[in-house]
Structures are given as structure tokens and as C-alpha cells.
C-alpha positions as CSV (number, residue, x, y, z in Angstrom):
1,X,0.0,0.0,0.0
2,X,2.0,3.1,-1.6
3,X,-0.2,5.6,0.0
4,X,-1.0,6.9,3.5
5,X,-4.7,5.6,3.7
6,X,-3.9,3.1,6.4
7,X,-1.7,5.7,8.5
8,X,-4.4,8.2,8.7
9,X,-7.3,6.0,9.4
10,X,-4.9,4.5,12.0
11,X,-4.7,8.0,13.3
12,X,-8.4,8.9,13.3
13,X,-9.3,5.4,15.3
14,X,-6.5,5.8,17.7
15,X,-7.6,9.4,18.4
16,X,-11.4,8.3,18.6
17,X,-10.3,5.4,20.7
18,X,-8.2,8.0,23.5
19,X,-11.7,9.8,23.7
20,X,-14.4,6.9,23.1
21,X,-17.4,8.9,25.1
22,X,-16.7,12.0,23.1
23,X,-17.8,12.6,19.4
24,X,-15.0,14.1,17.6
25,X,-15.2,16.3,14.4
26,X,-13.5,15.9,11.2
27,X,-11.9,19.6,11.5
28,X,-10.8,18.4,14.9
29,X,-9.3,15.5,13.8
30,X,-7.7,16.8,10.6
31,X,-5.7,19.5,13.4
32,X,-4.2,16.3,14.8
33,X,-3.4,14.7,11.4
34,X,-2.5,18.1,10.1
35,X,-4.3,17.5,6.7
36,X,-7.6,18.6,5.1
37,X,-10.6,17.7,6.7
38,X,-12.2,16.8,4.1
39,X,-9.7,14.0,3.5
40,X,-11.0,12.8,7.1
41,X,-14.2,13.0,6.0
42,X,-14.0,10.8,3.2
43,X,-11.7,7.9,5.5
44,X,-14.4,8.6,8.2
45,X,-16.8,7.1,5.5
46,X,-14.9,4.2,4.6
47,X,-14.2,3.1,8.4
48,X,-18.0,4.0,9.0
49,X,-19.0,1.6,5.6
50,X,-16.7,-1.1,7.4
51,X,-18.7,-0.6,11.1
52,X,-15.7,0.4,12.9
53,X,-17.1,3.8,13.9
54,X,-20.4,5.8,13.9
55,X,-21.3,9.4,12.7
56,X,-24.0,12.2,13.7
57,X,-24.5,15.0,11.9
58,X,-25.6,18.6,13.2
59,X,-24.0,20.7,15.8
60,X,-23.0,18.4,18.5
61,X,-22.0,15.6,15.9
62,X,-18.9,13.7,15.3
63,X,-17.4,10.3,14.9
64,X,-17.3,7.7,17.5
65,X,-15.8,4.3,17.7
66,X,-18.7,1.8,16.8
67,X,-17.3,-0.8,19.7
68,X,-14.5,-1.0,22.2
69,X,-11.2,-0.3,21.0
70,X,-10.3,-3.8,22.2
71,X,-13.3,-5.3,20.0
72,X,-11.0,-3.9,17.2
73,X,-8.3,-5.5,15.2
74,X,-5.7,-3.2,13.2
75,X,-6.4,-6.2,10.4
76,X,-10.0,-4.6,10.6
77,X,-9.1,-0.9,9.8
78,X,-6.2,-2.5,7.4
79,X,-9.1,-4.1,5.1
80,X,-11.3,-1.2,5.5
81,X,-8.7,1.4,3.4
82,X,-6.7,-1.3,1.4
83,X,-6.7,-0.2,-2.5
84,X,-3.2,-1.4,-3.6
85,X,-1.6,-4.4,-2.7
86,X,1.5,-4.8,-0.2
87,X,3.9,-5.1,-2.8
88,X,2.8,-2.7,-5.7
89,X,0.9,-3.2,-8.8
90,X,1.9,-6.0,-11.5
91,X,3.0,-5.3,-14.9
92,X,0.0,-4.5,-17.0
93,X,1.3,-5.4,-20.5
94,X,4.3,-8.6,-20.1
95,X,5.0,-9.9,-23.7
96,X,2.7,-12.7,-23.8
97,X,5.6,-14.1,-26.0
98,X,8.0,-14.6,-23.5
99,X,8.4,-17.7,-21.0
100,X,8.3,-15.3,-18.2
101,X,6.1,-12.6,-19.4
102,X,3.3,-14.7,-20.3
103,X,3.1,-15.7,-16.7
104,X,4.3,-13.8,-14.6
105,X,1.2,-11.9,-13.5
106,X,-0.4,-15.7,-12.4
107,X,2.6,-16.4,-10.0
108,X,2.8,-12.7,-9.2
109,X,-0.7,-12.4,-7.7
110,X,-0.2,-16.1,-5.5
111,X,2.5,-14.3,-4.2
112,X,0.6,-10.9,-3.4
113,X,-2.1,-12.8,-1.7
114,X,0.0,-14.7,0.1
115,X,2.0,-11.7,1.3
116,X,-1.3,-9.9,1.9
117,X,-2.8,-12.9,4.2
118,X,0.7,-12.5,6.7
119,X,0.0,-9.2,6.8
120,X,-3.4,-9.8,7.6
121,X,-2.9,-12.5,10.0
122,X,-0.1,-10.0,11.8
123,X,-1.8,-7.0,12.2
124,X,-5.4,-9.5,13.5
125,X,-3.5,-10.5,16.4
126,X,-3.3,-6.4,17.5
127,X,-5.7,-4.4,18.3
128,X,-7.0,-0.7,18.4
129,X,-6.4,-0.5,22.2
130,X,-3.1,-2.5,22.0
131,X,-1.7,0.2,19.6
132,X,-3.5,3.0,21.2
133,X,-1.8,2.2,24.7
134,X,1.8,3.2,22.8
135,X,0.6,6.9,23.5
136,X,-0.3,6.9,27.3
């Protein structure tokens, strides 16, 4: 994953899981991150689409946790924002003439899912609370 989707949702759940009776705002939340809010916005609706957190609109709303932090696996917010695999993209055009080329892209996804399913494994055995002790 060549992008910093996971980091910042890992930064909006660890920040909603330091103040789980409170309901945090997006602008509030992007002052932590230091990025736009709207970018928070649109993780906040990915991580809501997955059921890790809930949302209220209006004046008093905000983002909450949708269960305890220990209920949580960093494997969960990993799937929620995944949109590249672990080890980059394959080659999109291998000559289809050459021993390698013409497979390489079949042995090349076995070995991204396989790389992806440690890293999935991994990160299920922590969770929210685990990672969001490091700060106390």
C-alpha cells in the first residue's frame, strides 16, 4: 500500500479510541493529522462503511468508535482502506511471447495474496487498544 490511507485511518481510530465517550469532528481531527478535513471526512466514510465507527451530523455531531477499541483489530481498519496491494501493482502489458512474461502476472498475484494474508494474520493479532496504549 504506496499511500497513506492506512496511516491516517490508524490515526483517526487511535484518536477516537483516546476519547471513546466523546464525538470528535473531522476539522478536529484533521488539526491532529495536520491535513484537510475533508480527506478525514472521506476515511471517516470508509471506516463508517466497514462498522468500525459511527457518525452524527448537526452541531453536537462527530465520529465515534462503533465498539471497544479492544473489539477492534488493526487487520480490521487494514481491510477497511486497502486499495493497492502490499507489494505494488503488476505489470499491466508482459509480452505474452515470452516464458516469463506470459506468466508472470499468475505467479505474481499467488505471491501478493500470500503476502497480503501474513500481513493480515499480523496485524489480527493487534488491536485498536493494544496500539493505542503506545501513546499513554
Amino acid at each position: 500500500m504506496n499511500n497513506t490511507r492506512f496511516a491516517t485511518a490508524i490515526h483517526i481510530m487511535t484518536l477516537l479510541a483516546e476519547s471513546p465517550q466523546e464525538w470528535l469532528t473531522s476539522e478536529w481531527m484533521a488539526g491532529s493529522i495536520n491535513i484537510n478535513p475533508v480527506m478525514v471526512r472521506k476515511e471517516l466514510s470508509v471506516l463508517k462503511e466497514a462498522g468500525l465507527i459511527i457518525s452524527r451530523q448537526g452541531k453536537v455531531g462527530g465520529s465515534q468508535l462503533a465498539k471497544n477499541a479492544n473489539d477492534i483489530k488493526i487487520s480490521d481498519i487494514y481491510s477497511a482502506v486497502k486499495n493497492t496491494e502490499v507489494l505494488g501493482k503488476k505489470n499491466n502489458n508482459p509480452n505474452p511471447k515470452c516464458t516469463v512474461g506470459k506468466e508472470i502476472n499468475e505467479h505474481l498475484e499467488t505471491l501478493f495474496s500470500e503476502t497480503d494474508q501474513l500481513v493480515i494474520r499480523f496485524l489480527g493479532n493487534k488491536t485498536l487498544q493494544e496500539f493505542t496504549d503506545n501513546f499513554k
